[in-house]
C-alpha positions in Angstrom: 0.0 0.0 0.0 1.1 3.4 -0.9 0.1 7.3 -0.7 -0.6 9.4 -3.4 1.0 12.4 -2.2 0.9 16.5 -3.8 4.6 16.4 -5.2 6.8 19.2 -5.0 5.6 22.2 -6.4 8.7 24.2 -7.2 10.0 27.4 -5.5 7.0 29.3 -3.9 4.0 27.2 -4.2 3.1 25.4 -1.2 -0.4 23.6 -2.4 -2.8 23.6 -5.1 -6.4 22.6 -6.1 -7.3 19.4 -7.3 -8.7 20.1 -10.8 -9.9 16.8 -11.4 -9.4 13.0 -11.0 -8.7 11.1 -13.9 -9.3 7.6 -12.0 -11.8 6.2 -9.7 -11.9 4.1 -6.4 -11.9 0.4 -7.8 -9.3 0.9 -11.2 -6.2 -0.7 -11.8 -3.0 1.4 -12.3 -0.1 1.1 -13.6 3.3 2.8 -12.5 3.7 5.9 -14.4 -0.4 6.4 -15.1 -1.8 9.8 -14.5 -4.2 9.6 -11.8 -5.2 13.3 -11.3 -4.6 16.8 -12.3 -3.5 19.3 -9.9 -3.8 23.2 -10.7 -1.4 25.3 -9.0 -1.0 29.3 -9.0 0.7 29.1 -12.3 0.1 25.9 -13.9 -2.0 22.7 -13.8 0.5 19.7 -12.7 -0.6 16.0 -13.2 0.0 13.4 -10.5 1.6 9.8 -11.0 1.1 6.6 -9.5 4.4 5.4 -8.3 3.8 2.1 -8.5 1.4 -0.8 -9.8 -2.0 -1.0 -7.9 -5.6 -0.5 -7.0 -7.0 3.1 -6.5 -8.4 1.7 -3.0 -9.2 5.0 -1.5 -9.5 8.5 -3.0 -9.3 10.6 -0.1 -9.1 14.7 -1.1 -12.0 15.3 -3.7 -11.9 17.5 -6.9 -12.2 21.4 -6.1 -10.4 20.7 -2.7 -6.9 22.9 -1.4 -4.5 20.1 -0.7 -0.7 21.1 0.3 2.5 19.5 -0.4 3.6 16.3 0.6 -0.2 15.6 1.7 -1.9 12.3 0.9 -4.8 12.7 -1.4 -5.8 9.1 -2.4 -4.3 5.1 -1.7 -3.2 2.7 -4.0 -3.6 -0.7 -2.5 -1.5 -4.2 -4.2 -3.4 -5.5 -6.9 -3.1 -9.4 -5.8 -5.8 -8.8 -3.5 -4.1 -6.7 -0.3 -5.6 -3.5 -1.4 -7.7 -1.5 1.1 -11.1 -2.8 1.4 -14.3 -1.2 3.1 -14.5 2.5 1.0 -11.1 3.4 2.9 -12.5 2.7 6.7 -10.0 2.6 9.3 -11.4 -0.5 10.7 -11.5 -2.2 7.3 -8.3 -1.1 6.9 -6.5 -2.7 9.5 -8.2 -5.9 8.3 -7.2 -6.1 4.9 -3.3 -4.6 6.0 -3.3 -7.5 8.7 -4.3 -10.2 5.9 -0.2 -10.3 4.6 1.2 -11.3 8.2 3.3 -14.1 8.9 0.3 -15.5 11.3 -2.2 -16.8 8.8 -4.0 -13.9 8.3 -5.6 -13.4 11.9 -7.8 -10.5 12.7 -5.6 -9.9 15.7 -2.8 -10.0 13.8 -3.9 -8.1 11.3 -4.9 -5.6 14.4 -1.7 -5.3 15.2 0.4 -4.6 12.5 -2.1 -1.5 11.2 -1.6 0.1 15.1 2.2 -0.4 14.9 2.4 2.4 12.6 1.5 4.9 15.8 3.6 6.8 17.1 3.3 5.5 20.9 4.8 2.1 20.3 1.7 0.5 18.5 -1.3 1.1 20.7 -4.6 0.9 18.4 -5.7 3.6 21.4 -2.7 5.9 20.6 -3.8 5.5 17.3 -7.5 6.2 17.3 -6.8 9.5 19.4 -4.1 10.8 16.3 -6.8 10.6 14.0 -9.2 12.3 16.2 -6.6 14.9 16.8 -6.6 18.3 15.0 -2.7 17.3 14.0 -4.0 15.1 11.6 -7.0 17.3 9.9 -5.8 19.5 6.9 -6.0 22.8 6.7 -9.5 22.8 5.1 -11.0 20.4 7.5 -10.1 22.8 10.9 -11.6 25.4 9.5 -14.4 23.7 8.2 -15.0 22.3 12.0 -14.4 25.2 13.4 -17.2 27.4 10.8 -19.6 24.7 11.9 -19.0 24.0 15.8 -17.9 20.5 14.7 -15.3 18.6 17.5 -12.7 16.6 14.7 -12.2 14.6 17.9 -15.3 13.2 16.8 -15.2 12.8 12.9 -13.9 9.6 11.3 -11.7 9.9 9.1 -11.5 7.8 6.1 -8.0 7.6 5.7 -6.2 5.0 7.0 -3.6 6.4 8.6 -6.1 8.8 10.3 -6.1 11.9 8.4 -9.4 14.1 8.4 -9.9 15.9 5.2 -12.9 18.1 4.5 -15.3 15.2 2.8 -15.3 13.6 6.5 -16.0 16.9 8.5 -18.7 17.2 5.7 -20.0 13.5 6.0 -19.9 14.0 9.8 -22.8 16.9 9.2 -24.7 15.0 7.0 -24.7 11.6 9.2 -25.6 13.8 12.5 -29.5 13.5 13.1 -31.7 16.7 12.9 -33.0 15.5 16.3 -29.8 15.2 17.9 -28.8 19.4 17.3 -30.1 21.5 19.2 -32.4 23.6 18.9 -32.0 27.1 17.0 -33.5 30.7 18.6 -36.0 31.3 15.8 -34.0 34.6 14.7 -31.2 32.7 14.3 -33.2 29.6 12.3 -32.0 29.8 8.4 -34.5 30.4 5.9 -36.2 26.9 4.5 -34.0 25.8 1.2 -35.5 26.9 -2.1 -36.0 23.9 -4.2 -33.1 23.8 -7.1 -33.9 25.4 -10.2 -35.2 23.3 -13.6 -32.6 21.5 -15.5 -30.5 24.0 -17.6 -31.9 27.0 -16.4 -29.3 28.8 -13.8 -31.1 29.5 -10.3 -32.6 33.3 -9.5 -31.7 35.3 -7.3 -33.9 37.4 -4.7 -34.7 40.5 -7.1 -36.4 37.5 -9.9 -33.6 37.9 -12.1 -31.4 34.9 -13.6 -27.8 34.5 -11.9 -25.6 31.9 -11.6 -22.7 31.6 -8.8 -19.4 29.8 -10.1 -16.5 29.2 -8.1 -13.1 31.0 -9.7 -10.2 28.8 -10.7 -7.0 29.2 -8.5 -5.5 30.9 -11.5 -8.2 33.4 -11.7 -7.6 33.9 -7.9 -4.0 34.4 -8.0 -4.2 36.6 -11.3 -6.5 38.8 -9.3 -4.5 39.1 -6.2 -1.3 39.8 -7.5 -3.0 42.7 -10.0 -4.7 44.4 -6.6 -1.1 43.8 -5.0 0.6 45.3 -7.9 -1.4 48.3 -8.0 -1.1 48.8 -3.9 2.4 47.9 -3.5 3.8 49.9 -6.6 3.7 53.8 -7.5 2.4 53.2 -10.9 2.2 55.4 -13.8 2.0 55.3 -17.0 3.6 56.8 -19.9 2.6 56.8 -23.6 3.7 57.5 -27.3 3.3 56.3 -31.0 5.4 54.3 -33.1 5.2 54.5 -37.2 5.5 51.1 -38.0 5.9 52.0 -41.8 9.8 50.4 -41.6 8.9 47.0 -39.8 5.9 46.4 -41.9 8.4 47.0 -45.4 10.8 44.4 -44.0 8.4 42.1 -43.2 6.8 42.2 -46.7 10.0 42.0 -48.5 11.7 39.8 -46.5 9.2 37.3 -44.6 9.0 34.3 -47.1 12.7 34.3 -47.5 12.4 33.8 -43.6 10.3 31.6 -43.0 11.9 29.1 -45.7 15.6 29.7 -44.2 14.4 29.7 -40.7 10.9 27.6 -41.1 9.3 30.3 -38.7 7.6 33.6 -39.3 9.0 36.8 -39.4 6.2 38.8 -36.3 6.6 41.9 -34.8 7.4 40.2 -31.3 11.1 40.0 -32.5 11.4 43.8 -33.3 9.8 44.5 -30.0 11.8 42.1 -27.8 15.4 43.4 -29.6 14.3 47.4 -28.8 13.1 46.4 -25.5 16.3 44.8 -24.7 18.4 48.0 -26.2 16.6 50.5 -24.2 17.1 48.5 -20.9 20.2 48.3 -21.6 20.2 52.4 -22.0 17.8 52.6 -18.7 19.2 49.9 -16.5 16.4 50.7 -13.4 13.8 49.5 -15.9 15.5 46.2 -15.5 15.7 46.3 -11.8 14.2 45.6 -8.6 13.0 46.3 -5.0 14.6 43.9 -2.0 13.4 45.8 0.8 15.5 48.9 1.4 18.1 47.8 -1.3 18.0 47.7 -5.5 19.0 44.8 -7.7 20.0 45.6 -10.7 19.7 42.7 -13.1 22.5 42.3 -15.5 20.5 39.7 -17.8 17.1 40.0 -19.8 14.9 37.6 -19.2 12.1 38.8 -21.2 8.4 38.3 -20.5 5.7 37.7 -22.8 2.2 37.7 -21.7 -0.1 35.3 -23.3 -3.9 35.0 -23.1 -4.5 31.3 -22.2 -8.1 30.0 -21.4 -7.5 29.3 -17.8 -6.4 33.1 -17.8 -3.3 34.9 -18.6 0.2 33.4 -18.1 3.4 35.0 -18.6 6.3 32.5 -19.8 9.8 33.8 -20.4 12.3 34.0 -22.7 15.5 33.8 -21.2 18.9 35.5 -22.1 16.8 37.3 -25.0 19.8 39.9 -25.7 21.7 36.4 -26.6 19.1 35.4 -29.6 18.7 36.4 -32.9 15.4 37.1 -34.6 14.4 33.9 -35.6 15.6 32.2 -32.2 13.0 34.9 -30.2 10.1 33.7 -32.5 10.8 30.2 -32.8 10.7 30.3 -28.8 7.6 32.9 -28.4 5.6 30.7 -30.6 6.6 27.7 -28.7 6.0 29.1 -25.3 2.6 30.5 -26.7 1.2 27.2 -28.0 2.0 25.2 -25.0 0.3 28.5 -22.5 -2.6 27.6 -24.6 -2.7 24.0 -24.3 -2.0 24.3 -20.6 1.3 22.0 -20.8 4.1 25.2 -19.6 6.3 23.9 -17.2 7.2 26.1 -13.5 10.7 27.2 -14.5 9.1 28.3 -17.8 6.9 31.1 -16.0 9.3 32.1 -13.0 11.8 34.9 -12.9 11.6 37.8 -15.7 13.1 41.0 -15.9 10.8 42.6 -17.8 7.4 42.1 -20.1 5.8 43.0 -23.0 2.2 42.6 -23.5 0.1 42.8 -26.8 -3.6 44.0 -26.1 -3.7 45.0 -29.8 -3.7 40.8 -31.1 -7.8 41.6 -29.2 -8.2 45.1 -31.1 -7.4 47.1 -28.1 -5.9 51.0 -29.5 -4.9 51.7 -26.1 -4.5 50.8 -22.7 -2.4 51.4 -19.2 -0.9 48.0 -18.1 -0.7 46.4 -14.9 2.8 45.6 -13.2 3.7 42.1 -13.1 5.5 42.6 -9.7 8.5 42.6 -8.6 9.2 43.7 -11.8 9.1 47.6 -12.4 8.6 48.0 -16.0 5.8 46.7 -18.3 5.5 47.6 -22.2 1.5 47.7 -23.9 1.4 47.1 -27.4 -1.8 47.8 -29.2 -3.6 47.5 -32.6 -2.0 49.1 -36.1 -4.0 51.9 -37.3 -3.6 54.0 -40.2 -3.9 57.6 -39.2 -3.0 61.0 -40.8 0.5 62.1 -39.7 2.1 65.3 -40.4 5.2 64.8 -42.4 6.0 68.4 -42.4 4.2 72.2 -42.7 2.5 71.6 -45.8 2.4 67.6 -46.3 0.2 64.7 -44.3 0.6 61.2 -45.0 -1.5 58.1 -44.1 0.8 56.2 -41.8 0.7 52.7 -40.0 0.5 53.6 -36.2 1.1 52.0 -33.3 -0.1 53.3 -29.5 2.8 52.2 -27.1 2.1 52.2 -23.1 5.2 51.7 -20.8 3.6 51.3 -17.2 6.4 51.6 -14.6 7.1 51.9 -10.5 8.1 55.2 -9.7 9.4 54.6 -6.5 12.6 53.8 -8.1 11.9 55.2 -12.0 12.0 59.1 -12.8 9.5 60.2 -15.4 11.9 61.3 -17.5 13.5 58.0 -17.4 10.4 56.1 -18.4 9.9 59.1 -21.4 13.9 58.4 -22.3 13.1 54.6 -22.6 10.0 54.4 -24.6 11.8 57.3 -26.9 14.3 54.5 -27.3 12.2 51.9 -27.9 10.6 54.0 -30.6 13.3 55.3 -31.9 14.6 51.5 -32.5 11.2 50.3 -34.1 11.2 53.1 -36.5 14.7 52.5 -37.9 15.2 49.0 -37.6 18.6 48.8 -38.9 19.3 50.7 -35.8 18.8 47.0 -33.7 22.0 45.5 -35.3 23.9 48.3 -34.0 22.6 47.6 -30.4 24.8 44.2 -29.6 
């Protein structure tokens, strides 16, 4: 018998949500096998079974917090030794006891499943640790303590005595209505409303259709690191336009004699990423970051590039971007994009970054302010190509392809006229692109 236990998550995250179970109580598996899917802050991680077995007992259920090194499920052997009895401690003990040396003696068996405890092996000792609040999760004490619930008194269905939230809930379903006591009428709830038809979502008070649906960790995370960003940092932002008259001429004259040399296409993320990466290296605190009462100044650009994934927005990174050429930066943005959309980025793929560039104008957007992905301190916005009258001089206009450019950044350590000086430079780069081989 073995535990399926939360792996590591990688530097910072300390538990996750399970997402969903791809097994059931009762199915073989194999060593290797996926057994369930895990979604984390960043990612969605998929659990292994370790060895060959029997799923005998799934203990943490889809949509529950679980932390690190926590046991979510059993795998029992497969010749029969598996966990019997829906993961009872009592039938537990049994089936463990059924290996022994003595025939297979319930007393026996008694035995060697309280010799795990920690007293010396008293099945007393043992009963109390799984009543204990040291062996509840996180979710289950607070659940307890939200409904007046003693965990001294819930069973757990673990083996090893662990209370997760599906016994405290089980515990408040088995408990009869008699047995409660009695609430003050003020304090009685209101009598359940029967659940709305099939298909239709329920209503609230006011008549009108709503429907209540919990947010993915993701979402969660995404949401409180935005609020933190915007409370933590100084943030302004700065704007100006780019003609991107030069970039689009290369592109048309040069982007199938790309693509066949390289076998990737010539995009604008390239251009961007290269001026990006010559203007930090012009403005150095846009490249930097707050440690408390000190400044690190990065001397590498590890470039971020937001991508809109449908489990929310992810920002993987291209590292040592000053180091690639063109076709290296798009052969890994479009390889870091496809696998944000098909939920398969790896942790080390999404931590660090220097600096990012987001592209609001892929969705039409003609301007925006971005958000800080903190600790970072500088953010670029691109935004949609629109052709617009520009003044070429006193008497002449010209129809020219126009970009909006947003640089949000944390003042606390960036001068206005720093932020101006940088997104000059970045413009200044975009608009004469030969200017980019000169950079290094």
């Amino acid at each position: 018998m073995s535990e399926i236990k939360v792996p590591d998550l990688g530097e910072s995250i300390s538990e996750g949500t399970i997402y969903k179970w791809l097994v059931k109580e009762g199915d073989t598996v194999g060593q290797g096998d996926v057994l369930a899917e895990l979604e984390t802050d960043k990612v969605n991680l998929e659990i292994s079974a370790e060895e060959d077995g029997v799923i005998s007992s799934i203990l943490r259920q889809a949509g529950e917090n679980v932390a690190v090194g926590e046991a979510i499920g059993i795998i029992g052997s497969a010749d029969g030794a598996a966990v019997a009895g829906g993961g009872k401690p009592e039938a537990a003990s049994v089936a463990m006891g059924s290996s022994v040396s003595d025939g297979g003696k319930p007393e026996a068996a008694n035995a060697a499943a309280g010799s795990s405890a920690s007293d010396g092996g008293k099945p007393e000792a043992a009963s109390a640790a799984a009543g204990s609040a040291a062996l509840a999760s996180p979710g289950a004490r607070k659940l307890a303590r939200e409904r007046g619930i003693d965990l001294g008194e819930v069973s757990a269905r673990d083996p090893i005595g662990r209370i997760g939230q599906a016994d405290v809930n089980g515990h408040g379903a088995a408990v009869p209505e008699a047995a409660a006591p009695a609430a003050p009428a003020a304090a009685r709830p209101e009598p359940v409303k029967p659940p709305a038809p099939a298909g239709k979502a329920p209503r609230a008070e006011d008549g009108k259709a709503t429907e209540r649906k919990r947010m993915s960790r993701r979402r969660l995370t995404i949401a409180s690191r935005l609020v933190e960003a915007q409370q933590t940092a100084a943030m302004l932002t700065t704007f100006n336009e780019v003609d991107m008259t030069a970039i689009l001429d290369i592109r048309k004259r040069r982007k199938d004699a790309f693509k066949e040399k390289h076998e990737v296409g010539l995009g604008f993320m390239s251009f961007f990423t290269k001026a990006v990466i010559g203007a930090l290296k012009a403005y150095p605190l846009l490249n930097a970051e707050i440690d408390g009462e000190d400044l690190l100044l990065k001397k590498y650009y590890d470039i971020g590039i937001a991508v809109a994934a449908k489990e929310g927005l992810v920002v993987p990174v291209v590292r040592d971007a000053d180091r690639l050429s063109f076709p290296e930066i798009e052969r890994k943005i479009g390889e870091l994009a496809s696998k944000a959309r098909a939920n398969t980025l790896s942790l080390p793929e999404l931590q660090g970054g220097t600096f990012t560039i987001t592209n609001g104008g892929v969705f039409g957007s003609l301007l925006s302010t971005p958000i800080l992905n903190t600790p970072q301190v500088g953010i670029l916005g691109m935004h949609k190509i629109q052709l617009r009258p520009i003044a070429l001089d006193e008497e002449r206009t010209a129809n020219r392809p126009m970009m909006y450019v947003a640089l949000s950044y944390d003042h606390r350590i960036v001068d206005g006229s720093e932020a101006v000086g940088f997104l000059v430079k970045v413009k200044g780069l975009l608009e004469d692109p030969e200017a980019l081989l000169l950079e290094g």
